[in-house]
N, CA and C atoms of all chains as a GROMACS GRO file, in nm:
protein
  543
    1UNK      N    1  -5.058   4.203   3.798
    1UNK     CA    2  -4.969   4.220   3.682
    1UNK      C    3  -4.840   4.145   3.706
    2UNK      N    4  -4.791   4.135   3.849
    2UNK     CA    5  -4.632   4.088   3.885
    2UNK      C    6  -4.707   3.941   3.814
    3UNK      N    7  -4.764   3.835   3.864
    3UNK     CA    8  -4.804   3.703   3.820
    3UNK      C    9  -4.815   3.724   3.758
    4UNK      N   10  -4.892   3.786   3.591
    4UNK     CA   11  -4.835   3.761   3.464
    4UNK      C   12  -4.712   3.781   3.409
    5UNK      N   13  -4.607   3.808   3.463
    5UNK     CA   14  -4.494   3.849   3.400
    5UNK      C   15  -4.380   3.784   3.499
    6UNK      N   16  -4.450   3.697   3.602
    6UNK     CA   17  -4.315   3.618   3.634
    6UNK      C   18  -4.282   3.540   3.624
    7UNK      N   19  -4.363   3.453   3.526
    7UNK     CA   20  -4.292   3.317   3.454
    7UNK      C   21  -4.204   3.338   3.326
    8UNK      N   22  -4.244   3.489   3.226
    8UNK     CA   23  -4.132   3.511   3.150
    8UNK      C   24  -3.992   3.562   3.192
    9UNK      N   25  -4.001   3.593   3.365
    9UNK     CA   26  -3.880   3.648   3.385
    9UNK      C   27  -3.774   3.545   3.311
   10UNK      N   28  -3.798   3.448   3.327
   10UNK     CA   29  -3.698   3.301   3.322
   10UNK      C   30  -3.642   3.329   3.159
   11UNK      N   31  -3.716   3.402   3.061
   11UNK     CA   32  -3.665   3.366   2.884
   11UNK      C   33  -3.584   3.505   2.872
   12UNK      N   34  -3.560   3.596   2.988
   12UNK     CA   35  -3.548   3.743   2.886
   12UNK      C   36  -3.393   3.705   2.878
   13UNK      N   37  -3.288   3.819   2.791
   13UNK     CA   38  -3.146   3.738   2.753
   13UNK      C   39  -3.046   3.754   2.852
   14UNK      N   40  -3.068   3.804   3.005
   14UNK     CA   41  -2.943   3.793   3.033
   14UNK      C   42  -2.960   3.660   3.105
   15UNK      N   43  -3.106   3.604   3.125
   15UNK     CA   44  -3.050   3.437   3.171
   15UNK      C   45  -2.990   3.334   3.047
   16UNK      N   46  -2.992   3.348   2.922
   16UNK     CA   47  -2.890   3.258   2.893
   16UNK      C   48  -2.818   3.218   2.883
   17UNK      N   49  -2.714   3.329   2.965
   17UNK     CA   50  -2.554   3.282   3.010
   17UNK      C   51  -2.561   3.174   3.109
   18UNK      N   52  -2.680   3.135   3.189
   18UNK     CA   53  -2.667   3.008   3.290
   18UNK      C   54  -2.678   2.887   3.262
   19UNK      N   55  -2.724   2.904   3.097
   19UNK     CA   56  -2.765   2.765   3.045
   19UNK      C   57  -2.661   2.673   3.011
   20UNK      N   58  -2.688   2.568   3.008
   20UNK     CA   59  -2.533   2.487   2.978
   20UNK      C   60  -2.430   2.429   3.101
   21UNK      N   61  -2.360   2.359   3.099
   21UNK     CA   62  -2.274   2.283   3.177
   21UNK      C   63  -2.205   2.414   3.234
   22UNK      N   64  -2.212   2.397   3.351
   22UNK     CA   65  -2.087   2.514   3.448
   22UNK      C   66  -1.977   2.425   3.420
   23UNK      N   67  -1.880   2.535   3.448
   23UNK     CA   68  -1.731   2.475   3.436
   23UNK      C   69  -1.724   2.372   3.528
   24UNK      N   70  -1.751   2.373   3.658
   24UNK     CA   71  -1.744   2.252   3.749
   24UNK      C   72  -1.806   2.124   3.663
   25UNK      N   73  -1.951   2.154   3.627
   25UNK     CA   74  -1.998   2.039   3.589
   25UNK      C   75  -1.957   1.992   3.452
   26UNK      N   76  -1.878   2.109   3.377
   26UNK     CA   77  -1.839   2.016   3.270
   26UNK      C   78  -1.742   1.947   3.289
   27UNK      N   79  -1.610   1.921   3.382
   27UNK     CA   80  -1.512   1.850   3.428
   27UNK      C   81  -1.510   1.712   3.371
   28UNK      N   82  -1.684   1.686   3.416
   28UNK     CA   83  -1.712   1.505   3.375
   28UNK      C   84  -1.708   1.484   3.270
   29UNK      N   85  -1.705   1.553   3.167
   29UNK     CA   86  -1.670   1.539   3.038
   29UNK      C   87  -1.548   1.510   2.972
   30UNK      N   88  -1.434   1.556   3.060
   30UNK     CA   89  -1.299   1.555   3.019
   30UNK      C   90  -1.234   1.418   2.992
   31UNK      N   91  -1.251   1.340   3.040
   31UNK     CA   92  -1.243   1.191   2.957
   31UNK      C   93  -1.261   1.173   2.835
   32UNK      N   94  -1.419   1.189   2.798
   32UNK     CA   95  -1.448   1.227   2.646
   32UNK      C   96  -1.354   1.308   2.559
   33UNK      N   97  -1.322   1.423   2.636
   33UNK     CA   98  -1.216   1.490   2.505
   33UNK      C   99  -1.138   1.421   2.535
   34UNK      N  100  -1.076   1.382   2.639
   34UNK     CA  101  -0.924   1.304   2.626
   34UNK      C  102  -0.923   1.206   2.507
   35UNK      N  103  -1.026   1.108   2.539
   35UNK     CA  104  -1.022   0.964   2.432
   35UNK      C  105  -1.076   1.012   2.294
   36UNK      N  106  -1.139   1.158   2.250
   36UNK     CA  107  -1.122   1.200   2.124
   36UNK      C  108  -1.016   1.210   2.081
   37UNK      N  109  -0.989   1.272   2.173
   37UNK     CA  110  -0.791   1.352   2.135
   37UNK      C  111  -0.726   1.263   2.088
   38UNK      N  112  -0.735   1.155   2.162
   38UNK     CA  113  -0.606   1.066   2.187
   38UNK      C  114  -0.692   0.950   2.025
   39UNK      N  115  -0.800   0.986   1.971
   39UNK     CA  116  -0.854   0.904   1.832
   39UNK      C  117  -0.781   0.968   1.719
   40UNK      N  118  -0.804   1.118   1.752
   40UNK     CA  119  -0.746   1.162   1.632
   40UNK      C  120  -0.629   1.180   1.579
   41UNK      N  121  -0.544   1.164   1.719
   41UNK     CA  122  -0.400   1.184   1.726
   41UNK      C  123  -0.347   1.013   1.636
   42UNK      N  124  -0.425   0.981   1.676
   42UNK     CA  125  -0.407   0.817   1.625
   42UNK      C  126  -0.432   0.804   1.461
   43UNK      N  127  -0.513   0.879   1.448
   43UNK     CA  128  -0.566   0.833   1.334
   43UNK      C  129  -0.476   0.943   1.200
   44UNK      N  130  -0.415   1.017   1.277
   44UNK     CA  131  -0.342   1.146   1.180
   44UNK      C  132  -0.213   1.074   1.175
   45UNK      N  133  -0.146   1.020   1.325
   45UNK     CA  134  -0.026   0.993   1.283
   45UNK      C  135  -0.021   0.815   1.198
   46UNK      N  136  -0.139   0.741   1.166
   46UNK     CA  137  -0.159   0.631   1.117
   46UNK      C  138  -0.183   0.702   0.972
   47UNK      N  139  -0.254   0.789   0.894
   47UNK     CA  140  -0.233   0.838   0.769
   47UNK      C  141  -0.061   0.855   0.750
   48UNK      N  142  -0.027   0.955   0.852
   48UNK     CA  143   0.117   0.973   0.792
   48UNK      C  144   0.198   0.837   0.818
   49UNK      N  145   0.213   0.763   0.859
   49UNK     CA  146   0.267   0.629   0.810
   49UNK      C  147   0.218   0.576   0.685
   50UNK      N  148   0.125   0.571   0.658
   50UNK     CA  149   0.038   0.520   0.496
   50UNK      C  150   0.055   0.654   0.397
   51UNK      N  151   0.138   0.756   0.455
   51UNK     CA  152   0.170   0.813   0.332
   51UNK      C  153   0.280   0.794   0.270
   52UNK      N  154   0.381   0.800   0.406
   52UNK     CA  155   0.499   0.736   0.384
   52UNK      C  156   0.559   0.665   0.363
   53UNK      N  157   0.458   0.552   0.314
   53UNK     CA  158   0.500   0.396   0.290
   53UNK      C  159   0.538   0.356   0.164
   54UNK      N  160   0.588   0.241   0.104
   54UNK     CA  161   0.669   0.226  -0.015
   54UNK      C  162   0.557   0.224  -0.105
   55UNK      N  163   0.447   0.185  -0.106
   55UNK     CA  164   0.315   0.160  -0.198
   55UNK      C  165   0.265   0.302  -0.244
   56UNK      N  166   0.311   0.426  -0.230
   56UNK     CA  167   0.278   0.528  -0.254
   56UNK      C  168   0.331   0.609  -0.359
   57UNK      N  169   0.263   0.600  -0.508
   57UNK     CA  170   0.355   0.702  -0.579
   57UNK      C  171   0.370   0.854  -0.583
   58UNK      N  172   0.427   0.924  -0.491
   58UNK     CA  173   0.395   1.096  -0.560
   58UNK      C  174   0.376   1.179  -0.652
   59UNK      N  175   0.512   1.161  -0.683
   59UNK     CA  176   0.606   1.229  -0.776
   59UNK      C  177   0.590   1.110  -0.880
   60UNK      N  178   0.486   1.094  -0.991
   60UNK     CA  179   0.510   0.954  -1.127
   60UNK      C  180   0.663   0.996  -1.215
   61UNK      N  181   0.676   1.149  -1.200
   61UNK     CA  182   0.848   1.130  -1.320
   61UNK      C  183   0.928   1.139  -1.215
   62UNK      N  184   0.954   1.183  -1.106
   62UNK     CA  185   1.092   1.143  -1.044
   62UNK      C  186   1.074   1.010  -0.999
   63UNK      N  187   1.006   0.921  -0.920
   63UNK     CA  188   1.013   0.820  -0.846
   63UNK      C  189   0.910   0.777  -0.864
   64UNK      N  190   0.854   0.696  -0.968
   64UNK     CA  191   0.712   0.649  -1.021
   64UNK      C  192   0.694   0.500  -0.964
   65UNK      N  193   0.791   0.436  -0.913
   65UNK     CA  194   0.765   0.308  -0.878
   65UNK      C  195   0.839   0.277  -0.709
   66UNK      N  196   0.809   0.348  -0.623
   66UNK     CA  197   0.902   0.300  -0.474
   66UNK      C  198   0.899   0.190  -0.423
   67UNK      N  199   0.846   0.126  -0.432
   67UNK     CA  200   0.860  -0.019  -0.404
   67UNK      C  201   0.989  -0.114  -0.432
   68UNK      N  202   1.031  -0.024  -0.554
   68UNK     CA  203   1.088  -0.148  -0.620
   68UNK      C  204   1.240  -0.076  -0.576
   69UNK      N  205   1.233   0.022  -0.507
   69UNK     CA  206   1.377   0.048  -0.441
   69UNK      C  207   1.398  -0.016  -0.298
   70UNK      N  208   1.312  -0.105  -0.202
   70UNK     CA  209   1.336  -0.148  -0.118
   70UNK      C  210   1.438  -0.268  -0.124
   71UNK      N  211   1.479  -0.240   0.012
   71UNK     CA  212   1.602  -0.416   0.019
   71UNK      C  213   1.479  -0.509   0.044
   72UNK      N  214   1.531  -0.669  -0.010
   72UNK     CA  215   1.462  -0.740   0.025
   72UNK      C  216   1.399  -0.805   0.115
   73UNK      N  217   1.496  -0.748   0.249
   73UNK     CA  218   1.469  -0.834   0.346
   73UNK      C  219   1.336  -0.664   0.418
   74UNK      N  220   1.339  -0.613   0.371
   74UNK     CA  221   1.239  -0.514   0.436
   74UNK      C  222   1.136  -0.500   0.490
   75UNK      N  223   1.070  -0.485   0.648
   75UNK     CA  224   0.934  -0.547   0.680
   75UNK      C  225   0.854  -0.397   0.687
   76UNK      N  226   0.773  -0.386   0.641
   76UNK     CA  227   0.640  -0.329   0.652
   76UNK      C  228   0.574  -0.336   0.775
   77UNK      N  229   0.551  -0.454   0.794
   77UNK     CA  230   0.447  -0.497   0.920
   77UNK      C  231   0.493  -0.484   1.054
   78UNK      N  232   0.460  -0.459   1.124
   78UNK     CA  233   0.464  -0.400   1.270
   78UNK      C  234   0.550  -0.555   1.343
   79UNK      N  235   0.481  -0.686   1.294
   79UNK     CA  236   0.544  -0.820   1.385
   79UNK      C  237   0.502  -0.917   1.245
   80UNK      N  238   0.626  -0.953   1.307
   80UNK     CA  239   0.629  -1.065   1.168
   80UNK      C  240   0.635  -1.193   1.260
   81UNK      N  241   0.578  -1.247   1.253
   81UNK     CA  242   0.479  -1.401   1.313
   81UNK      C  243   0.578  -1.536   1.262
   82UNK      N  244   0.575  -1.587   1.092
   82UNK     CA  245   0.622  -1.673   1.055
   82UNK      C  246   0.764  -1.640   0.942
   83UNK      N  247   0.779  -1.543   0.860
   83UNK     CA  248   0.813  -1.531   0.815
   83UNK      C  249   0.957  -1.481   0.876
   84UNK      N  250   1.069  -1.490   0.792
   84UNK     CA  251   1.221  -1.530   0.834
   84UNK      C  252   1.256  -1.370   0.755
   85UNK      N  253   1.238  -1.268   0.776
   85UNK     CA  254   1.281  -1.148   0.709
   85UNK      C  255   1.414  -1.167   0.670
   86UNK      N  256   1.533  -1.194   0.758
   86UNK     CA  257   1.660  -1.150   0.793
   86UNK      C  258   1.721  -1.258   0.640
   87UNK      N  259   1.650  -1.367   0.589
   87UNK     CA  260   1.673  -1.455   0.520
   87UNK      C  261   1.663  -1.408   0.340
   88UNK      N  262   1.574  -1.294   0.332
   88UNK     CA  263   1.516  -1.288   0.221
   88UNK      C  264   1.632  -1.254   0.067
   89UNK      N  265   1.602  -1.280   0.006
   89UNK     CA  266   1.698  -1.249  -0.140
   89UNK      C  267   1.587  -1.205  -0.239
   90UNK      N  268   1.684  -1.164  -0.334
   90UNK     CA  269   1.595  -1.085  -0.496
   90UNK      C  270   1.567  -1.196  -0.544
   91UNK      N  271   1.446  -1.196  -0.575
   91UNK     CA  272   1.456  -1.371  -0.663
   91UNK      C  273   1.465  -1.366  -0.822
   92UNK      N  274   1.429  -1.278  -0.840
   92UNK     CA  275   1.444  -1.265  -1.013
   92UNK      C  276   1.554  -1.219  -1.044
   93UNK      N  277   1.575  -1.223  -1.204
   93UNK     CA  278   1.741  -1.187  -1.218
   93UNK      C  279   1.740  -1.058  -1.262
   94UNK      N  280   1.866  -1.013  -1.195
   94UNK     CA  281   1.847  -0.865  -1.300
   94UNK      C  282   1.889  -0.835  -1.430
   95UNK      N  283   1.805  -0.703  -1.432
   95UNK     CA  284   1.842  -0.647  -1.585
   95UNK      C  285   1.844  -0.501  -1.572
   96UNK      N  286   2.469  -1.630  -1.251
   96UNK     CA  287   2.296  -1.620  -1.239
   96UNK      C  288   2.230  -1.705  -1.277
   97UNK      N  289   2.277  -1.714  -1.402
   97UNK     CA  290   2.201  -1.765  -1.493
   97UNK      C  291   2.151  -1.893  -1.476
   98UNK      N  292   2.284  -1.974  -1.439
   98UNK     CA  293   2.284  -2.160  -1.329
   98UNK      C  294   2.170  -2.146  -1.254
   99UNK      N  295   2.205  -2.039  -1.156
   99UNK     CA  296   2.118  -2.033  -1.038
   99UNK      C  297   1.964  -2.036  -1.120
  100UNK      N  298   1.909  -1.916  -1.220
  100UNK     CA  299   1.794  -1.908  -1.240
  100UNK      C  300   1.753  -2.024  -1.310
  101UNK      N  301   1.826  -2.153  -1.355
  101UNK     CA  302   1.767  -2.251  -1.453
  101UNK      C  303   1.748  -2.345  -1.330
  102UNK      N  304   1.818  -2.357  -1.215
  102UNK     CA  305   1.794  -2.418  -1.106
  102UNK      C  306   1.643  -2.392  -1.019
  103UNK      N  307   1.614  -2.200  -1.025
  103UNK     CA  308   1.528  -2.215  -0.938
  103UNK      C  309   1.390  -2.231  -1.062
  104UNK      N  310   1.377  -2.196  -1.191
  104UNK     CA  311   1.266  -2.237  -1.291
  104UNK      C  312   1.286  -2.368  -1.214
  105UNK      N  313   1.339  -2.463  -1.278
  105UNK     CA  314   1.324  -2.638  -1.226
  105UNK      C  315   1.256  -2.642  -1.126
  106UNK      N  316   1.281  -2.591  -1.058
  106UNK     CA  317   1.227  -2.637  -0.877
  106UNK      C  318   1.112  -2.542  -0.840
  107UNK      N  319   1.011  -2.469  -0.986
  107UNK     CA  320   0.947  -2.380  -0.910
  107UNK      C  321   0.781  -2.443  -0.882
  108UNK      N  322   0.766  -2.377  -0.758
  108UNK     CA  323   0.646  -2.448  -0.779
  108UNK      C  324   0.529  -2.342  -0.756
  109UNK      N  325   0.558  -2.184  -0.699
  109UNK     CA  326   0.471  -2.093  -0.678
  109UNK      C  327   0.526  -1.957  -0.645
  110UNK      N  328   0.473  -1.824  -0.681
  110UNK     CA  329   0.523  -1.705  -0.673
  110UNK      C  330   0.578  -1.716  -0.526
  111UNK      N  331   0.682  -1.699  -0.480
  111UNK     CA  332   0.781  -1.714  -0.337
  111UNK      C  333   0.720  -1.527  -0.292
  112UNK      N  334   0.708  -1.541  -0.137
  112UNK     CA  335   0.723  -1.436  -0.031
  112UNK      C  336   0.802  -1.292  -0.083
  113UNK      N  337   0.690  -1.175  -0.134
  113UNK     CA  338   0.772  -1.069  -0.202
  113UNK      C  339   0.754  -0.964  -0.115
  114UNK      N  340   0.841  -0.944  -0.034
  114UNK     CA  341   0.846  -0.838   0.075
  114UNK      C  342   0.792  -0.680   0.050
  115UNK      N  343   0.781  -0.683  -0.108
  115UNK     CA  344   0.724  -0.530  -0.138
  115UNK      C  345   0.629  -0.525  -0.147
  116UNK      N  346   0.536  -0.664  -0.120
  116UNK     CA  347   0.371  -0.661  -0.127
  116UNK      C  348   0.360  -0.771  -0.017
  117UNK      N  349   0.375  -0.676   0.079
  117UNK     CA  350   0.338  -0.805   0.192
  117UNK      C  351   0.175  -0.803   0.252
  118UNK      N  352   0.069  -0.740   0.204
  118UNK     CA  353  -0.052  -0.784   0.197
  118UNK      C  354  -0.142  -0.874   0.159
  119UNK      N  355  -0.250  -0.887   0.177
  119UNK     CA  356  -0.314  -1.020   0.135
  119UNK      C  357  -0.334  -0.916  -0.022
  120UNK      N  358  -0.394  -0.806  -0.068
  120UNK     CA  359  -0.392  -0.749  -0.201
  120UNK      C  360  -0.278  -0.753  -0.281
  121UNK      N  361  -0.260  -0.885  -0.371
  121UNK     CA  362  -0.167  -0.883  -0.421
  121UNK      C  363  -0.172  -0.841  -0.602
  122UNK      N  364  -0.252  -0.761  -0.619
  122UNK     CA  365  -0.250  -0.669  -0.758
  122UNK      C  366  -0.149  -0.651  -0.794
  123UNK      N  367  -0.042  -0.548  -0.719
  123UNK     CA  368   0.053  -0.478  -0.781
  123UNK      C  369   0.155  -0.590  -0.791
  124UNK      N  370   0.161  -0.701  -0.721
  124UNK     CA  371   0.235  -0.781  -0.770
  124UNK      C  372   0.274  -0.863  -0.870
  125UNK      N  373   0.130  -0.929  -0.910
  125UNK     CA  374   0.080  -0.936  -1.065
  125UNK      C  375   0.125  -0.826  -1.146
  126UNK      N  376   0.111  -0.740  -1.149
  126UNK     CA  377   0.147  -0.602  -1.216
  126UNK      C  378   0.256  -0.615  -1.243
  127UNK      N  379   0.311  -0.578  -1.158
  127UNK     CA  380   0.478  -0.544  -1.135
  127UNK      C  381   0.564  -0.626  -1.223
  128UNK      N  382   0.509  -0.769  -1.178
  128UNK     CA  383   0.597  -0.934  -1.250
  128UNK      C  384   0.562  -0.879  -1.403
  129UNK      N  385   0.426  -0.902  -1.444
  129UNK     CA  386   0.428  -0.876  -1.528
  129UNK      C  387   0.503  -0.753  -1.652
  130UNK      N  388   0.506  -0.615  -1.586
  130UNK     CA  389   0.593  -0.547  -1.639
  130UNK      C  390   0.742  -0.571  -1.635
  131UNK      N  391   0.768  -0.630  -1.531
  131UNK     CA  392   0.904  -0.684  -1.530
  131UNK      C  393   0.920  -0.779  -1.642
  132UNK      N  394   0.870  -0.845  -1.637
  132UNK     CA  395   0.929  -0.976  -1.770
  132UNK      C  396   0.885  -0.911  -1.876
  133UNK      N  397   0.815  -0.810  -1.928
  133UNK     CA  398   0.828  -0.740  -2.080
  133UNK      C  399   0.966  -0.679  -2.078
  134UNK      N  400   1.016  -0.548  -1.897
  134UNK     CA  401   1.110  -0.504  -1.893
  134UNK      C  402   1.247  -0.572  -1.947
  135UNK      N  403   1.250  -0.699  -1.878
  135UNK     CA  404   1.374  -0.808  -1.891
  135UNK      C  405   1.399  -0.832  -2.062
  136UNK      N  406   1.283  -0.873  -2.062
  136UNK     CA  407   1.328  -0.890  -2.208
  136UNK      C  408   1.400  -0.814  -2.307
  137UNK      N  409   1.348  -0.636  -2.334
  137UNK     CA  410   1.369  -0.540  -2.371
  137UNK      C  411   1.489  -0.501  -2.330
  138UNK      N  412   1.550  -0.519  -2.236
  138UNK     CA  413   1.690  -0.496  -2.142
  138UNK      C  414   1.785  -0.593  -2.233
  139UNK      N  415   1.734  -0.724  -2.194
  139UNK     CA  416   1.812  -0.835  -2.214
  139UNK      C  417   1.832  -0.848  -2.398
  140UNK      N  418   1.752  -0.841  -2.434
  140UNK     CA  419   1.789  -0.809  -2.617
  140UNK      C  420   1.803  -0.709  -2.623
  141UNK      N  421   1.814  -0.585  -2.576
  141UNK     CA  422   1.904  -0.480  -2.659
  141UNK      C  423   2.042  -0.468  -2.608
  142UNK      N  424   2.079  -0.636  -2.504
  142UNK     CA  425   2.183  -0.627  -2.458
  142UNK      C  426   2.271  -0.770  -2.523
  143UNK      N  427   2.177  -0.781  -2.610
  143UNK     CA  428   2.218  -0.959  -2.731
  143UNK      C  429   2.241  -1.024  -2.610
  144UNK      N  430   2.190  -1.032  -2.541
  144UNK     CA  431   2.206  -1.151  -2.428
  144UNK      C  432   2.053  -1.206  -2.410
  145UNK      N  433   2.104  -1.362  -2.351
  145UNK     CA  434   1.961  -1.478  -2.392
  145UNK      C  435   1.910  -1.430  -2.284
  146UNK      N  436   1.747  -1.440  -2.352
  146UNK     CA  437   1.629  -1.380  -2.234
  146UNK      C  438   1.579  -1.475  -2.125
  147UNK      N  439   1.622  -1.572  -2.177
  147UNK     CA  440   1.576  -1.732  -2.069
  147UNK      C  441   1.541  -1.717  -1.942
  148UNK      N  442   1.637  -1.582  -1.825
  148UNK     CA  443   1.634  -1.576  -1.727
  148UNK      C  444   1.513  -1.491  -1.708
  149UNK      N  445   1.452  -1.434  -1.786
  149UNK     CA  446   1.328  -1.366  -1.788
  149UNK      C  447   1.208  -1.430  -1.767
  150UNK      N  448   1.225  -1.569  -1.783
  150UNK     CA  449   1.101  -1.640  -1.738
  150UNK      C  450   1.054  -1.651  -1.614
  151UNK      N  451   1.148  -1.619  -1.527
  151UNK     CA  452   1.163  -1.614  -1.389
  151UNK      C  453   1.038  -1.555  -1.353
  152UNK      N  454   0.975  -1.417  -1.396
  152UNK     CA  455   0.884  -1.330  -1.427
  152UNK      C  456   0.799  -1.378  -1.440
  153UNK      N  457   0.742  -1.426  -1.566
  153UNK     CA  458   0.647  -1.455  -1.634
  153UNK      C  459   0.634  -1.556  -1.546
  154UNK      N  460   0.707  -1.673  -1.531
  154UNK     CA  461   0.643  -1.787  -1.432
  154UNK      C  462   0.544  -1.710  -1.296
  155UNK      N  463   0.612  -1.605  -1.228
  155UNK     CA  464   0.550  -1.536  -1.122
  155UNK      C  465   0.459  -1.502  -1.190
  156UNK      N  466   0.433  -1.408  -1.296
  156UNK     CA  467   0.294  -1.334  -1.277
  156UNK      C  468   0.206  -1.464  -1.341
  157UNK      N  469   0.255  -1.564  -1.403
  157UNK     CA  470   0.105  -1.650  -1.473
  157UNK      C  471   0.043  -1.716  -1.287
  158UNK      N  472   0.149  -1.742  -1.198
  158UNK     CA  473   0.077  -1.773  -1.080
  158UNK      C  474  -0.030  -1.675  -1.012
  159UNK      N  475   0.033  -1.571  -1.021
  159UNK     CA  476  -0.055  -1.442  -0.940
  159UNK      C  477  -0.178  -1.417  -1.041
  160UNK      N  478  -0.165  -1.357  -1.139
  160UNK     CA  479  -0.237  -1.281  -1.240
  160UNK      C  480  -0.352  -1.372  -1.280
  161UNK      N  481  -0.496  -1.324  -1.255
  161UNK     CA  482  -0.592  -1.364  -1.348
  161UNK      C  483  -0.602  -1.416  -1.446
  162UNK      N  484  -0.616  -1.458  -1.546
  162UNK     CA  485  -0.590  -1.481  -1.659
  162UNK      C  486  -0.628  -1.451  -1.817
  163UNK      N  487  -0.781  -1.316  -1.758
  163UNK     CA  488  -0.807  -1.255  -1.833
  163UNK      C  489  -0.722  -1.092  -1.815
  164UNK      N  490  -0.710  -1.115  -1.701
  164UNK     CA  491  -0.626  -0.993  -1.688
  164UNK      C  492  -0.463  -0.997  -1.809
  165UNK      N  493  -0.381  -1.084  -1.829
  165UNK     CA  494  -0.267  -1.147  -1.877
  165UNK      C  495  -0.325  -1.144  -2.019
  166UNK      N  496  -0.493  -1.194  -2.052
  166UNK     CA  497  -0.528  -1.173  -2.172
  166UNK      C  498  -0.524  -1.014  -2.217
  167UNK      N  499  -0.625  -0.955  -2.152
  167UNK     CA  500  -0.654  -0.785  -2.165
  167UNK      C  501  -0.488  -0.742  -2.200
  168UNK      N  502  -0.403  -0.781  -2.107
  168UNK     CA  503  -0.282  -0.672  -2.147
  168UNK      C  504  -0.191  -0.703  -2.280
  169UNK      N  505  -0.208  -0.912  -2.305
  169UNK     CA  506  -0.150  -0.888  -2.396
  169UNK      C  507  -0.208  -0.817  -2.494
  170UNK      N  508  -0.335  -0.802  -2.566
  170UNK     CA  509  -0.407  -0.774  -2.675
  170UNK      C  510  -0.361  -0.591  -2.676
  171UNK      N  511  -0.382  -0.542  -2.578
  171UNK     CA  512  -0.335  -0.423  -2.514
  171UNK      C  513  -0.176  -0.403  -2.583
  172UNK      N  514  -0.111  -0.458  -2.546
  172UNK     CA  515   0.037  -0.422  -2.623
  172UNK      C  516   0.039  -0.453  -2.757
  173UNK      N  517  -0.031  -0.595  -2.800
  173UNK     CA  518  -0.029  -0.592  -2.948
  173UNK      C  519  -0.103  -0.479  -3.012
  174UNK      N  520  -0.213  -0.414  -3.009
  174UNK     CA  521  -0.255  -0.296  -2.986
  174UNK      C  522  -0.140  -0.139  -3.004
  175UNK      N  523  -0.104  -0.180  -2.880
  175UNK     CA  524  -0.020  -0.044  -2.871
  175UNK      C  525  -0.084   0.025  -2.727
  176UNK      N  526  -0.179  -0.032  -2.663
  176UNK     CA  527  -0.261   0.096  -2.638
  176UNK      C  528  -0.227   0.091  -2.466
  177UNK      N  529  -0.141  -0.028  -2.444
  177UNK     CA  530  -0.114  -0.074  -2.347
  177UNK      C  531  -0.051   0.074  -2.249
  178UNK      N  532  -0.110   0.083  -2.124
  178UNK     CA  533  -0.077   0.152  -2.004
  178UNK      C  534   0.060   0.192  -1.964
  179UNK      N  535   0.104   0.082  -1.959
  179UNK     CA  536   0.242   0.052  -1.840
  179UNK      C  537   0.346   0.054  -1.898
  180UNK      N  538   0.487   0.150  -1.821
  180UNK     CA  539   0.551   0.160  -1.961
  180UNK      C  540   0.661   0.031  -1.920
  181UNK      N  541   0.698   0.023  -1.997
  181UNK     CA  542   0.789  -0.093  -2.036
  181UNK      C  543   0.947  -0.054  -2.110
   0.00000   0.00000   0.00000
C-alpha cells in the first residue's frame, strides 16, 4: 500500500509552498525588475513632458490655443543641431 | 511694420523656421497661418487700417497648406459651416 501512495505524496497541498523561485534564487531576476522599473519610470515621466508641452489644448475656453503664447526664440527640442534659436523674431505682423 | 512687412513679402521665398511647430508634422501650422490671415484681416478692418500686412499669412499658409485643404475651408466659410473660429 506505502508504494501506491508514494508518488502522490509529492501533489498533496502543503508541498506547494516549495514551488517557485526561492528567495535566493529569485535574486537573478532583479536586473529584470530594475530595467522594468527604470522603462516605466521613463516612459511616465516622457508622457508628462508631452502633456506639458505647448501643442496641448486643455482647457478650449480658457487657453484654447498655447502655442501661440510662446516667445519666439523658444526650443522644444532637447539639442538644436543647425538652427540659431537665440536669433529668432515674430515674423508676421501683428494684430 | 508695415516697411518692414512690404520688404519681407518682396524677398519671400518660403514659410521661414516657426519655433511653435518645430516638427516634421507641420498641420497646425498650415492651420494656424491660415486662421491667422482671416484673424488679421477682421482685426485690421474693424480697425480701418490697410490689411496689406496680412498677406504675410496667407503667403505662409499657400506654402504649407495643401491645396484642397485651402479649397475645403474656403467653401467652408463661404458656407458658414467653417470650424475655426476667427
Amino acid at each position: 500500500m506505502a508504494a501506491v501512495t508514494e508518488p502522490m505524496e509529492h501533489l498533496n497541498i502543503e508541498c506547494l509552498s516549495s514551488y517557485g523561485p526561492q528567495p535566493s534564487e529569485a535574486l537573478v531576476l532583479l536586473p529584470q525588475v530594475m530595467v522594468l522599473g527604470m522603462g516605466l519610470a521613463g516612459a511616465f515621466l516622457y508622457l508628462i513632458r508631452l502633456a506639458r508641452g505647448p501643442h496641448v489644448t486643455w482647457n478650449k475656453s480658457s487657453n484654447p490655443e498655447p502655442w501661440n503664447k510662446l516667445d519666439p526664440t523658444y526650443q522644444y527640442k532637447f539639442v538644436a543641431i543647425t538652427t540659431d534659436y537665440k536669433n529668432l523674431k515674430k515674423d508676421g505682423p501683428e494684430f | 511694420m508695415a516697411e518692414n512687412i512690404g520688404e519681407k513679402l518682396k524677398n519671400y521665398r518660403t514659410a521661414p523656421f516657426d519655433s511653435r511647430f518645430p516638427n516634421t508634422n507641420q498641420t497646425r501650422n498650415c492651420y494656424q497661418n491660415y486662421l491667422d490671415f482671416h484673424r488679421c484681416n477682421k482685426a485690421l478692418s474693424a480697425k480701418d487700417q490697410d490689411v496689406a500686412p496680412c498677406d504675410w499669412y496667407k503667403k505662409v499658409y499657400q506654402s504649407l497648406c495643401p491645396i484642397s485643404w485651402v479649397e475645403k475651408w474656403d467653401e467652408q466659410k463661404e458656407n458658414g459651416s467653417f470650424a475655426g473660429k476667427i
